[in-house]
GUKOL-346125 format. One line per 5 residues: number of its first residue (from 1); their letters; for each residue x, y, z of N, C-alpha, C. Coordinates in Angstrom, 3 decimals, decimal comma, always signed. Each point is the difference from the previous one (the first is absolute). Layout:
N
NUM) a) X/Y/Z/X/Y/Z/X/Y/Z | ...
END
This chain:
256
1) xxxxx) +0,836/-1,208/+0,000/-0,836/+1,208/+0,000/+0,874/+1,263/+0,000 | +1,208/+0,026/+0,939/+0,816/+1,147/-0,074/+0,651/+0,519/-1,399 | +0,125/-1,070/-1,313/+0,562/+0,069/-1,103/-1,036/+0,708/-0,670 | -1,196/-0,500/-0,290/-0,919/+1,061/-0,357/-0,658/+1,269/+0,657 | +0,289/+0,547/+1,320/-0,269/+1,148/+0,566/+1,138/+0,847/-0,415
6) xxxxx) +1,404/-0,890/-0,222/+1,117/+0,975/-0,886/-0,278/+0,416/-1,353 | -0,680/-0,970/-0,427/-0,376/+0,431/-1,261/-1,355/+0,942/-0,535 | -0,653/+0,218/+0,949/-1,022/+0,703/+0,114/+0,782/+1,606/+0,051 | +1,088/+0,053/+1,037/+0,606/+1,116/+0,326/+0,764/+0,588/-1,354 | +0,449/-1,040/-0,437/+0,588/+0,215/-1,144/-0,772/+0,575/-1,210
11) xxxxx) -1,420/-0,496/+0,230/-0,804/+0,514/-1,251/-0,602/+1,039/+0,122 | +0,206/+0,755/+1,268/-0,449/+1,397/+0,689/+0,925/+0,994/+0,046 | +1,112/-0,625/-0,067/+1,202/+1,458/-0,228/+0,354/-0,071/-1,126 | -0,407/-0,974/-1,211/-0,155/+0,423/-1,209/-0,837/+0,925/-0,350 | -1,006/-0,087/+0,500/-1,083/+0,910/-0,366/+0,236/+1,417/+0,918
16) xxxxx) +0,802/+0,054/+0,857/+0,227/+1,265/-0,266/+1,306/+0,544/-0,253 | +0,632/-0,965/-0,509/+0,893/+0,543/-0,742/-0,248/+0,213/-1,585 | -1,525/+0,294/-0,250/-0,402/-0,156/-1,317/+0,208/-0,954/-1,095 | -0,181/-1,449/+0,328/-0,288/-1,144/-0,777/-0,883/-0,497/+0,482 | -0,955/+0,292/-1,262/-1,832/-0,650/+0,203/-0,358/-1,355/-0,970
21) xxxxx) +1,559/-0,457/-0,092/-0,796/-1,110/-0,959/-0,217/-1,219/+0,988 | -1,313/-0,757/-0,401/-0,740/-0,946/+0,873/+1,069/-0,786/+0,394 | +0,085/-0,574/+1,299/+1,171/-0,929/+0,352/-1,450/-1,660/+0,390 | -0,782/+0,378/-0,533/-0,660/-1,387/+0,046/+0,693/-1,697/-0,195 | +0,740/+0,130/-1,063/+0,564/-0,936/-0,098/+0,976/-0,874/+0,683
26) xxxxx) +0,514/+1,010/+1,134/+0,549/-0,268/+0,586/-0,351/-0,408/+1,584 | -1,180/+0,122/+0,224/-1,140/-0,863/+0,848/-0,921/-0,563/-0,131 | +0,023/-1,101/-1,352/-0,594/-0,772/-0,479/-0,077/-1,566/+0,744 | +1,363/+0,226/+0,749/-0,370/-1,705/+1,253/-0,359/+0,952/+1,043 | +0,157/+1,058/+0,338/-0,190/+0,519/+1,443/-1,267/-0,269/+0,656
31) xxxxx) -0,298/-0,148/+1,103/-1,104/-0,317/+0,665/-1,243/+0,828/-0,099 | -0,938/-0,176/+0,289/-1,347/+0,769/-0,907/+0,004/+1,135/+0,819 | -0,011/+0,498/+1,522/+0,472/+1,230/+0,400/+0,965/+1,277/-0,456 | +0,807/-0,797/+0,065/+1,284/+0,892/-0,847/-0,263/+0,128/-1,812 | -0,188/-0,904/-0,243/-0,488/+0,436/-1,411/-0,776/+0,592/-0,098
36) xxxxx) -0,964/+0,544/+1,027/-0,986/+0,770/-0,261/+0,262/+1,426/+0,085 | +1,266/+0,223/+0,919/+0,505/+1,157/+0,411/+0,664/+0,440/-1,391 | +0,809/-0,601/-0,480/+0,848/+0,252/-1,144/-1,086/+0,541/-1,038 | -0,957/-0,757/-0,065/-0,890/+0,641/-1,107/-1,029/+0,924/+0,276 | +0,124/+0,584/+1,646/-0,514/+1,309/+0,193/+1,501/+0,832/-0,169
41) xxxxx) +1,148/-0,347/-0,139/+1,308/+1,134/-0,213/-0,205/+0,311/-1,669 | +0,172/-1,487/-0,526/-0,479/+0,387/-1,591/-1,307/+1,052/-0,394 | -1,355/-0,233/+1,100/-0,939/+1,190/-0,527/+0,589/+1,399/+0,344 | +0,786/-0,129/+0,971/+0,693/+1,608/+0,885/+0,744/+0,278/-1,138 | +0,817/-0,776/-0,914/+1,275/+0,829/-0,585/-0,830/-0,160/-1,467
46) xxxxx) -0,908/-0,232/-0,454/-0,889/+0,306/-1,479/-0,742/+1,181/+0,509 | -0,409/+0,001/+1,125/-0,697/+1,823/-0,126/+0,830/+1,140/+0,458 | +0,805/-0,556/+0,180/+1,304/+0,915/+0,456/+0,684/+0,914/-1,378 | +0,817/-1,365/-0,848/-0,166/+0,095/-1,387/-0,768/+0,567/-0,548 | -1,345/+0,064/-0,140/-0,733/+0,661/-0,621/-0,159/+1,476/+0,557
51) xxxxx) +0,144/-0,249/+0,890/-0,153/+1,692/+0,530/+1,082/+0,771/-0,204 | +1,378/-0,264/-0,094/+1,079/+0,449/-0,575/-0,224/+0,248/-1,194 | -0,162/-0,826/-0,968/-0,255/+0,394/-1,634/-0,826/+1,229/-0,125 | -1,351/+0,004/+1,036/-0,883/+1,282/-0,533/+0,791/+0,955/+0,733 | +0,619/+0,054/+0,839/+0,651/+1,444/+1,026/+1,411/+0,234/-1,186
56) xxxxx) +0,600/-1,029/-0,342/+1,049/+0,608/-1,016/-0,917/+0,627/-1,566 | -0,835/-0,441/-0,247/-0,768/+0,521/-1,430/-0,039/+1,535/+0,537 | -1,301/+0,344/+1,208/-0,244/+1,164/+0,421/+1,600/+0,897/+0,432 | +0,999/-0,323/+0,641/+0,924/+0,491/-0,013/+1,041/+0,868/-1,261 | -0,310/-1,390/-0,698/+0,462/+0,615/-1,555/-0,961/+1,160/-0,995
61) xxxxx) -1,404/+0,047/+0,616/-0,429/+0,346/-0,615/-0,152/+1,772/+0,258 | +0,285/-0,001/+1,582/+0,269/+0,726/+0,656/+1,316/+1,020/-0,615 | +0,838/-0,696/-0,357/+1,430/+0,386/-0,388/-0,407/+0,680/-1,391 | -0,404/-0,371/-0,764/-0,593/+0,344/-1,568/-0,853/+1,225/+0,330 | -1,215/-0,084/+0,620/-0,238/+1,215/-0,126/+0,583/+1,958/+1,111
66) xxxxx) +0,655/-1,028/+0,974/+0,851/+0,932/+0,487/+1,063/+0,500/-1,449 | +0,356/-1,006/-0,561/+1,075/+0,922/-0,847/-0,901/+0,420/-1,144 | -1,268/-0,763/-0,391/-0,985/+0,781/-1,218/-0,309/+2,002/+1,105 | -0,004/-0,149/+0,789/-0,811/+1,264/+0,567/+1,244/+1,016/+0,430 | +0,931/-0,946/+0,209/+1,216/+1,390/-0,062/+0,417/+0,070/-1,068
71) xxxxx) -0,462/-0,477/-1,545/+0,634/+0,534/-0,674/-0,690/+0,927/-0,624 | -1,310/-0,159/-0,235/-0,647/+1,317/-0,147/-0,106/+0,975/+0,925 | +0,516/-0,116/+1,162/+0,501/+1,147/+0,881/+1,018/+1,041/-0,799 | +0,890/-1,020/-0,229/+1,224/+0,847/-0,829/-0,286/+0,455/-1,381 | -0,733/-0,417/-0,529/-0,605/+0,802/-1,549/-0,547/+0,962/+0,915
76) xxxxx) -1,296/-0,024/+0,856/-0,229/+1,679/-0,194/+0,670/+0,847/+0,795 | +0,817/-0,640/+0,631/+1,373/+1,538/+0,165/+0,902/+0,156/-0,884 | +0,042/-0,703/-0,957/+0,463/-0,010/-1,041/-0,472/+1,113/-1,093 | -0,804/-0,288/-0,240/-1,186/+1,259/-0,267/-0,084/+1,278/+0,528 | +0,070/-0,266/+1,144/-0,447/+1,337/+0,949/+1,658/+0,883/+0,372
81) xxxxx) +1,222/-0,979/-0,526/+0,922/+0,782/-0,134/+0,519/+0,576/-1,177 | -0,975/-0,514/-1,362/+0,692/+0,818/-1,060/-1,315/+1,463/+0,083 | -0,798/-0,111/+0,844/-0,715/+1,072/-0,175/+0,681/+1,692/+0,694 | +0,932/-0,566/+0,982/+0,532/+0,807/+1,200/+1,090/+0,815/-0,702 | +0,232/+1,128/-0,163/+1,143/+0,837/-0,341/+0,812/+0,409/+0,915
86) xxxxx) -0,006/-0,162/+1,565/+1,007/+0,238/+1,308/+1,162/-1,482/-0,564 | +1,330/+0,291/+0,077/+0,638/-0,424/-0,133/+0,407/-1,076/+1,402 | -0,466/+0,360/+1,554/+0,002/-0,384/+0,735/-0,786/-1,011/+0,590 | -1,628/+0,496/-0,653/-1,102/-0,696/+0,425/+0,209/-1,575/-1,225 | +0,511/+0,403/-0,746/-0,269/-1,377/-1,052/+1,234/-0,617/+0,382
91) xxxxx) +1,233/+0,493/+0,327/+0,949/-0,848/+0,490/-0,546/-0,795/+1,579 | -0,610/+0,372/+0,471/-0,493/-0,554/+1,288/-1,445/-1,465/-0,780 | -0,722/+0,494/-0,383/-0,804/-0,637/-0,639/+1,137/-1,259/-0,767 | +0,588/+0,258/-0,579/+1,395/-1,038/-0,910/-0,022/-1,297/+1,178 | +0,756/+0,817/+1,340/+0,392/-0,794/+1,078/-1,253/-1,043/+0,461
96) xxxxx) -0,962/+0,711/-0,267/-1,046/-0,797/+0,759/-0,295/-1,185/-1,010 | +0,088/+0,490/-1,116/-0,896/-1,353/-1,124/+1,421/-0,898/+0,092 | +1,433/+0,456/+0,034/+0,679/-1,051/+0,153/+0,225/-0,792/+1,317 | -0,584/+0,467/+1,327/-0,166/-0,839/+1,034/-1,056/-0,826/-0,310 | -0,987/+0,226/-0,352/-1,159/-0,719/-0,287/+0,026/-1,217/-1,062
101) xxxxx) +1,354/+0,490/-0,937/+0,106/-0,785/-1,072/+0,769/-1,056/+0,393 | +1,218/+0,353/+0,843/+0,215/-1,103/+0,745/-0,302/-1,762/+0,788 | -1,695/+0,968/+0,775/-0,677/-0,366/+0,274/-0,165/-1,154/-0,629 | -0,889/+0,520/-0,962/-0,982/-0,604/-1,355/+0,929/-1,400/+0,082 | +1,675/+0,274/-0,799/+0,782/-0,682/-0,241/+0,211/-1,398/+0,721
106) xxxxx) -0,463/+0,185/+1,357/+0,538/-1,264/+0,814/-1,559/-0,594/+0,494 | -1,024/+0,163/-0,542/-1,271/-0,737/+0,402/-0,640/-0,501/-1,760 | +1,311/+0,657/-0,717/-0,518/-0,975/-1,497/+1,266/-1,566/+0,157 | +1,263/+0,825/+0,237/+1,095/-1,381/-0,195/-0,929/-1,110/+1,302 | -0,567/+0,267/+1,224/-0,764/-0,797/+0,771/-1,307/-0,914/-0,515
111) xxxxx) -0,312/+0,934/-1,209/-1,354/-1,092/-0,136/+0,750/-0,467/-1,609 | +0,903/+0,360/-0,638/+0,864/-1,208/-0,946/+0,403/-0,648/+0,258 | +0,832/-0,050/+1,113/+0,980/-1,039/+0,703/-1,516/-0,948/+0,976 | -1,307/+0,426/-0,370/-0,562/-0,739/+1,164/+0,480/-0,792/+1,427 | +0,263/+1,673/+0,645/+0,069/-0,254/+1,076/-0,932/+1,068/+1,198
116) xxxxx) -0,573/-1,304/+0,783/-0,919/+0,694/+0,809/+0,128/+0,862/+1,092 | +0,904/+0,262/+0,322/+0,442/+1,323/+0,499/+1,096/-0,948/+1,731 | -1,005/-0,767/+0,214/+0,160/-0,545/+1,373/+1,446/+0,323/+0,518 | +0,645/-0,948/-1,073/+1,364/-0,241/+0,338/+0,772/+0,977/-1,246 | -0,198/+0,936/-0,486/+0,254/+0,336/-1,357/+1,653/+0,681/+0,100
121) xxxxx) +0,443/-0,302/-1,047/+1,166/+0,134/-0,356/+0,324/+0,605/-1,669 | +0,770/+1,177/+0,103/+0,536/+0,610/-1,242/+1,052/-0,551/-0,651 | +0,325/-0,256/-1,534/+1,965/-0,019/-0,164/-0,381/+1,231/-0,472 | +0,954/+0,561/+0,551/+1,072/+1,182/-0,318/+0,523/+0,160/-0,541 | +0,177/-1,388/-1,207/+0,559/-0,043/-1,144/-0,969/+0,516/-0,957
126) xxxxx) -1,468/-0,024/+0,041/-0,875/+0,064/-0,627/-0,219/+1,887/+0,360 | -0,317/-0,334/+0,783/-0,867/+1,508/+0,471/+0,943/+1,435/-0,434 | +1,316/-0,481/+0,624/+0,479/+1,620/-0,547/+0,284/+0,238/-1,006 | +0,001/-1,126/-1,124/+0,018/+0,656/-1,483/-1,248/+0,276/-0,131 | -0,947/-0,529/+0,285/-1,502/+0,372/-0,900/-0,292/+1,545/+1,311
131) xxxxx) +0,581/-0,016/+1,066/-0,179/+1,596/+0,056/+0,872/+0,943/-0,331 | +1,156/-0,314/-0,791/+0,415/+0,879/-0,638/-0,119/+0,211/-1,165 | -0,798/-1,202/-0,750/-0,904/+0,345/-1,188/-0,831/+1,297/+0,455 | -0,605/-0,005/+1,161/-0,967/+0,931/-0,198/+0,323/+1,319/+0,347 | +1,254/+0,228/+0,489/+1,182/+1,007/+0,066/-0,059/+0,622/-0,906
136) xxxxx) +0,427/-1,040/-1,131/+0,299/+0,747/-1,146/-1,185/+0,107/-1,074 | -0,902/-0,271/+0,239/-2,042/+0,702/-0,487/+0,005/+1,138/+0,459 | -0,027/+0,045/+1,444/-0,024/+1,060/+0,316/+0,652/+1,324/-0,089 | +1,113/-0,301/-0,524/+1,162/+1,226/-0,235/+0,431/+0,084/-1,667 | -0,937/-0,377/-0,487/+0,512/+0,041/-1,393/-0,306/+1,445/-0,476
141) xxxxx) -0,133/+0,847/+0,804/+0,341/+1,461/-0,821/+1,395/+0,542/+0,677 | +0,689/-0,720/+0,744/+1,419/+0,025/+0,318/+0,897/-0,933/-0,671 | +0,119/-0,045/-0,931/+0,563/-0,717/-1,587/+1,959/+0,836/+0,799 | +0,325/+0,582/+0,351/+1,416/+0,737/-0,106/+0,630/-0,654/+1,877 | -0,987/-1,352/+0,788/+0,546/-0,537/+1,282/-0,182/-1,015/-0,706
146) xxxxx) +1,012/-0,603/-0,153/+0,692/-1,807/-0,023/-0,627/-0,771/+1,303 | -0,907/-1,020/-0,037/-0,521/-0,555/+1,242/+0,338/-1,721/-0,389 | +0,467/-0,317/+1,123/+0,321/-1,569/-0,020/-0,291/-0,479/+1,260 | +0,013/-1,578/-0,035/+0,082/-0,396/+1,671/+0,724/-1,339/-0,385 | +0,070/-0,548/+1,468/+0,613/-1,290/+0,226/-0,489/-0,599/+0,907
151) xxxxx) -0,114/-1,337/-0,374/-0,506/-0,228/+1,592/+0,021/-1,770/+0,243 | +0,193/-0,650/+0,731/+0,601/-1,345/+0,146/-1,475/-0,702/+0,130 | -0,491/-1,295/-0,061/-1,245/-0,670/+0,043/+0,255/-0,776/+1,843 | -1,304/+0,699/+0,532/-0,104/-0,328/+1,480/-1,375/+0,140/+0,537 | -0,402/-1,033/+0,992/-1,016/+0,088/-0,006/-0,487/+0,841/+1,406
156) xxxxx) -0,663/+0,772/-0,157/-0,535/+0,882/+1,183/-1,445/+0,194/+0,637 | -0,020/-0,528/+0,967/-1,552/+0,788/+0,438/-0,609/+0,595/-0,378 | -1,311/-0,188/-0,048/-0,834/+1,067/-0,264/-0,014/+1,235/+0,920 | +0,210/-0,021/+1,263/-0,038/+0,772/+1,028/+1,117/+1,203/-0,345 | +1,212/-0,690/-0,687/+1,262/+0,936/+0,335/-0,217/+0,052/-1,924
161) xxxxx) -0,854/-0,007/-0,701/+0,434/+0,504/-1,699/-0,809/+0,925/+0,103 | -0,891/+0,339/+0,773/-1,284/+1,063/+0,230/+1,038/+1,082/+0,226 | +0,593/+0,451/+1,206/+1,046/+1,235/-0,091/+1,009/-0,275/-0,539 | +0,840/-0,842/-0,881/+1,082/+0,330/-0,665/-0,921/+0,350/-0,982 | -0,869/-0,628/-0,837/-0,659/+0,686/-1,609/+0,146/+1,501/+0,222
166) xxxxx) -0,676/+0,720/+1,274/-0,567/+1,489/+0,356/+1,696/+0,512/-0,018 | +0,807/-0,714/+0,779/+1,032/+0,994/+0,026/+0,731/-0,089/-1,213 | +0,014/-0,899/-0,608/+0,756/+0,262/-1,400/-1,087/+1,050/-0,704 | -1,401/-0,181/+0,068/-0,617/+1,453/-0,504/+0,439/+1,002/+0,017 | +0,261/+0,743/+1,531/+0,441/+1,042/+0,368/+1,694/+0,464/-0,237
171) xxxxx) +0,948/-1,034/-0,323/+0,694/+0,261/-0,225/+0,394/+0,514/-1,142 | -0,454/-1,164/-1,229/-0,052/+0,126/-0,846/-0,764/+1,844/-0,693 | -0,579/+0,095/+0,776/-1,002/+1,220/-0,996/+0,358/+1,300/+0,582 | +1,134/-0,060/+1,099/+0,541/+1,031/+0,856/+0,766/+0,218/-1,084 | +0,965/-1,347/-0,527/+1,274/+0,390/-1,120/-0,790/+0,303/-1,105
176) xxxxx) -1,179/-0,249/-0,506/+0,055/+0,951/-1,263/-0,258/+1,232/+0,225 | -0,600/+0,188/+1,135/-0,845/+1,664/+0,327/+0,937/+0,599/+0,379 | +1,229/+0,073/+0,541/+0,952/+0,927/+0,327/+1,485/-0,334/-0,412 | +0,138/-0,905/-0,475/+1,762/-0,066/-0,054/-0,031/+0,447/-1,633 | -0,856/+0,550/-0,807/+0,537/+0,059/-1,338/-1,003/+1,031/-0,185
181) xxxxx) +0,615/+1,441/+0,668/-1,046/+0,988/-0,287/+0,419/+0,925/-1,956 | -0,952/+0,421/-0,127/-0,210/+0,690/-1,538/+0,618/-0,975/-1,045 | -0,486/-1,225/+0,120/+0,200/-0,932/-1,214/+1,242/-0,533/+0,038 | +0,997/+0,034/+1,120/+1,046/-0,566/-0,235/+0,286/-1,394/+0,018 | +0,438/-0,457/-0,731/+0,446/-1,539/-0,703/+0,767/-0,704/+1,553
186) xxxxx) -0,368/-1,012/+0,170/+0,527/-1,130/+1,395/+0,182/-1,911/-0,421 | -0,227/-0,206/+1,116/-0,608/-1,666/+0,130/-0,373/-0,047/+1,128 | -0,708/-1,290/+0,609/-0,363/-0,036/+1,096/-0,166/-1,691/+0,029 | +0,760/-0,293/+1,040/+0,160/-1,614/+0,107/-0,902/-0,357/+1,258 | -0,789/-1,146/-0,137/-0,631/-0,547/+1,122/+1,219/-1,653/+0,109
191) xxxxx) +0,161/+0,143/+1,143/+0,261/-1,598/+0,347/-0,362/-0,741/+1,367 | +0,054/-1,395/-0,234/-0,762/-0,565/+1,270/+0,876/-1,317/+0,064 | +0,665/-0,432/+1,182/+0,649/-1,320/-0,007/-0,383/-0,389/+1,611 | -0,028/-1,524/-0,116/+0,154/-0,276/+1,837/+1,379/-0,925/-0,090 | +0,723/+0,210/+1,040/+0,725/-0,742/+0,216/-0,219/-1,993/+0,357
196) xxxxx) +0,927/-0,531/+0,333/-0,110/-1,418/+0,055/-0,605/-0,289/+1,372 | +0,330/+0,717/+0,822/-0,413/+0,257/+1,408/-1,306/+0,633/+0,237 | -0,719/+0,734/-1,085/-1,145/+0,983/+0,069/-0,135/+1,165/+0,205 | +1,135/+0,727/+0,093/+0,602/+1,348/-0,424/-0,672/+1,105/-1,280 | -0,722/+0,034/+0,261/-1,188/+1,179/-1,572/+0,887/+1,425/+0,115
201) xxxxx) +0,033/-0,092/-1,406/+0,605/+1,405/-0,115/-0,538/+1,132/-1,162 | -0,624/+0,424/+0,397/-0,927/+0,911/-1,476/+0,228/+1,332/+0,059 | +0,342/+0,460/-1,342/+0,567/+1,253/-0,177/-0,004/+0,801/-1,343 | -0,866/+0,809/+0,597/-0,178/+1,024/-1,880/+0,946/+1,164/+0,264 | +0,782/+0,107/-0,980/+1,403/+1,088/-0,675/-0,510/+0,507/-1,001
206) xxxxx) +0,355/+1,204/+0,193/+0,265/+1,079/-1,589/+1,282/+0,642/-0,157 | -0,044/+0,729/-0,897/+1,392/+0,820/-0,054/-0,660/+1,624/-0,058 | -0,828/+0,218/+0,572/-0,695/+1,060/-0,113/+0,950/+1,384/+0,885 | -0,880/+0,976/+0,193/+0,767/+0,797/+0,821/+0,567/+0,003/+1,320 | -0,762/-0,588/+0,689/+0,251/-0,237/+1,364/-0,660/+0,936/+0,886
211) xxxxx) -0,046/-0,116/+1,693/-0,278/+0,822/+0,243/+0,583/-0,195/+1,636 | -0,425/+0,638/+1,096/+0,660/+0,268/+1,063/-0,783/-1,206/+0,654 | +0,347/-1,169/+0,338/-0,303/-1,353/+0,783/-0,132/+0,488/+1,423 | +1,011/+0,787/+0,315/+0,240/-0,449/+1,610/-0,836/+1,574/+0,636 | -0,411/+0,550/-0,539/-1,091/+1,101/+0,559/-1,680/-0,874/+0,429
216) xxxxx) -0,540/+0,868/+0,579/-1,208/-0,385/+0,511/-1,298/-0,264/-1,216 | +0,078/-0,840/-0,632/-1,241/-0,194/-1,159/-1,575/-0,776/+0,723 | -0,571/+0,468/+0,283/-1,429/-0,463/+0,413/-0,862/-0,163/-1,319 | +0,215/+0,148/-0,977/-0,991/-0,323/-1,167/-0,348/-1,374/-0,225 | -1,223/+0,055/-0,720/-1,022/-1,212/+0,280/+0,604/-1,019/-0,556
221) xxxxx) +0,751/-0,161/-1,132/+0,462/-0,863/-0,356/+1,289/-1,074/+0,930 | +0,796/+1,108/+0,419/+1,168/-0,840/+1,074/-0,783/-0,516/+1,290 | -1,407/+1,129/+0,374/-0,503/-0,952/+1,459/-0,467/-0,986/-0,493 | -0,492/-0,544/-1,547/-0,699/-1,135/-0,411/+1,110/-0,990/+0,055 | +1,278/+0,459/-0,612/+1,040/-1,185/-0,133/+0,224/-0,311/+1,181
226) xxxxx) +0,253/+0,698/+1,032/+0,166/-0,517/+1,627/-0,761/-0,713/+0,581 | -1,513/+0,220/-0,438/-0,884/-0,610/+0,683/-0,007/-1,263/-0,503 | -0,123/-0,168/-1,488/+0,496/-1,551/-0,705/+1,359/-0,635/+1,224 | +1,049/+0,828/-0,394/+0,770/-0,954/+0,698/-0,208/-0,671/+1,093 | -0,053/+0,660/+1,029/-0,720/+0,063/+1,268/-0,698/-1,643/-0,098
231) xxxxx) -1,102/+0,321/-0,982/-1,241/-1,408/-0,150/+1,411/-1,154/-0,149 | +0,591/+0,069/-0,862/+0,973/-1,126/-0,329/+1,090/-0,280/+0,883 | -0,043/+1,042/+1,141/+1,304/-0,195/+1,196/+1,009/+0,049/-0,353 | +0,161/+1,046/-1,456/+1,317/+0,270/-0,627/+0,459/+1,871/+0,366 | +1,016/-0,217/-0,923/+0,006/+1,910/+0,139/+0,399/+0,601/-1,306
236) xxxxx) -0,033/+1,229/+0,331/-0,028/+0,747/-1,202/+1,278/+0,947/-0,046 | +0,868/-0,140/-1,094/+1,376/+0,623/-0,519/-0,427/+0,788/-1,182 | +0,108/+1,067/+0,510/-0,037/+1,145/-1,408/+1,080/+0,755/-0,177 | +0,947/-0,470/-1,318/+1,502/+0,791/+0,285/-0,296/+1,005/-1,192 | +0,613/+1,405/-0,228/-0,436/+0,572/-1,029/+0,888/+1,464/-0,077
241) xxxxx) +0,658/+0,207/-1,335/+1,018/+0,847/-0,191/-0,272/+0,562/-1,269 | +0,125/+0,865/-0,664/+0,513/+0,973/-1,136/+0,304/-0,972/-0,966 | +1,465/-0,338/+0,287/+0,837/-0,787/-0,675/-0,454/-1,706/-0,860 | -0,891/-0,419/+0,840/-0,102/-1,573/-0,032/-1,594/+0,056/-0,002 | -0,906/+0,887/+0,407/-1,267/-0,210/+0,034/-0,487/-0,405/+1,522
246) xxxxx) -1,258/-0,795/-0,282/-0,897/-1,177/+1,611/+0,381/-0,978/-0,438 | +0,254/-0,644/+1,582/-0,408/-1,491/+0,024/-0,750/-0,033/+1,143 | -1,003/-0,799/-0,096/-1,517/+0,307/+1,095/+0,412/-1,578/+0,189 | +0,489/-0,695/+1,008/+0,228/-1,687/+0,198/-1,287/-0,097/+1,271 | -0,038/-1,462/-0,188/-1,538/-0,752/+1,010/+0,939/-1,086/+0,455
251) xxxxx) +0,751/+0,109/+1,132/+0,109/-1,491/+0,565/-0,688/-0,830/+1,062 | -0,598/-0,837/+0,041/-0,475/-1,031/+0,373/+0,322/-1,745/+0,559 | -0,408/-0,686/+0,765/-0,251/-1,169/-0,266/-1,010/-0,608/-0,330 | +0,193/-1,262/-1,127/-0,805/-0,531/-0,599/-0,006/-1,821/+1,192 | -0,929/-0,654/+0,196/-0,086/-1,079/+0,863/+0,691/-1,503/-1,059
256) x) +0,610/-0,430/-0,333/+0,203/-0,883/-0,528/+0,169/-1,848/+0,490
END
């Protein structure tokens, strides 16, 4: 009797270790008690199963129209910024449709990659080129800044790709809005690597003008990059000169 109460145990921490396939067969001599138990675990882990399938459908479906509804968010500020002639108000408006676009970005790769959010995980191999595709949509009337990135394939939380996406936003759109004032010609490099140990290192450069780092800057954009970091328990390096341009760095640990 003790061999099959092990095996009963056994067919219960399968099931919650998420394996619902029937273990009937495998208490086919067992005594009519215990077999009876096993095939109330088999009804527990088929509606279990089933209830997972509909909570991942609705999850995904969830994900689709979160990114269907932010993206027509960003068309009509899109809109509503070619209407604006303040040079300030539409650069602010810019910032917003590209946080948002961000957004958009990581609740579409979630419902392609069908994943239901639970346990959800980004590569980083994926994500920061297709947001620097949209880098460069967005800035295509800045044809005279060279924009590239790099970035190694790693897989990241959903928890911690939510503020790196935002702070590469803000970084990114700080260097086109100020390091290359009256049309002047640059580049601007994004890169992202983790070490073997889990060491993240992300960092957008220009060769732009530069400006005074080590003075008191409270503008919305650097309290946003701080506050990102902060979320990620990393910090924030902003080195920046005349000579050489920004480098705005995000270091972090990643859990490996």
């Amino acid at each position: 009797m003790e061999g099959w109460v092990l095996k009963l145990r056994e067919q219960a921490a399968g099931i919650a270790g998420g394996n619902y396939m029937s273990a009937g067969f495998a208490f086919s001599d067992a005594p009519p008690g215990i077999a009876g138990l096993s095939r109330d675990l088999d009804g527990l882990a088929l509606a279990i199963a089933e209830r997972e399938v509909v909570r991942k459908a609705l999850a995904l479906e969830v994900h689709h129209r979160v990114k269907n509804n932010l993206q027509i968010v960003t068309s009509l500020l899109n809109m509503q910024a070619n209407r604006i002639e303040n040079p300030a108000a539409r650069e602010a408006l810019g910032q917003t449709r590209a946080r948002i676009g961000g957004l958009a970005l990581i609740h579409r790769i979630l419902y392609e990659q069908a994943d239901d959010g639970s346990q959800a995980t980004l590569d980083i191999g994926r994500l920061i080129p297709e947001l620097c595709s949209q880098f460069r949509l967005w800035n295509m009337g800045r044809p005279e800044i060279a924009f590239s990135c790099q970035s190694s394939s790693f897989a990241v939380p959903l928890d911690s790709a939510l503020p790196l996406v935002l702070f590469a936003v803000e970084a990114v759109t700080n260097a086109y809005a100020y390091a290359f004032p009256a049309g002047r010609c640059g580049t601007v490099l994004l890169r992202f690597r983790v070490s073997g140990s889990g060491d993240a290192i992300f960092v957008v450069e220009d060769n732009g003008i530069g400006f005074d780092a080590t003075g008191n800057d409270d503008s919305m954009g650097r309290l946003l990059m701080l506050g990102f970091a902060r979320q990620l328990g990393g910090k924030l390096v902003i080195d920046s000169n005349a000579e050489t341009g920004t480098e705005v760095r995000l270091e972090y640990r990643i859990a490996v």
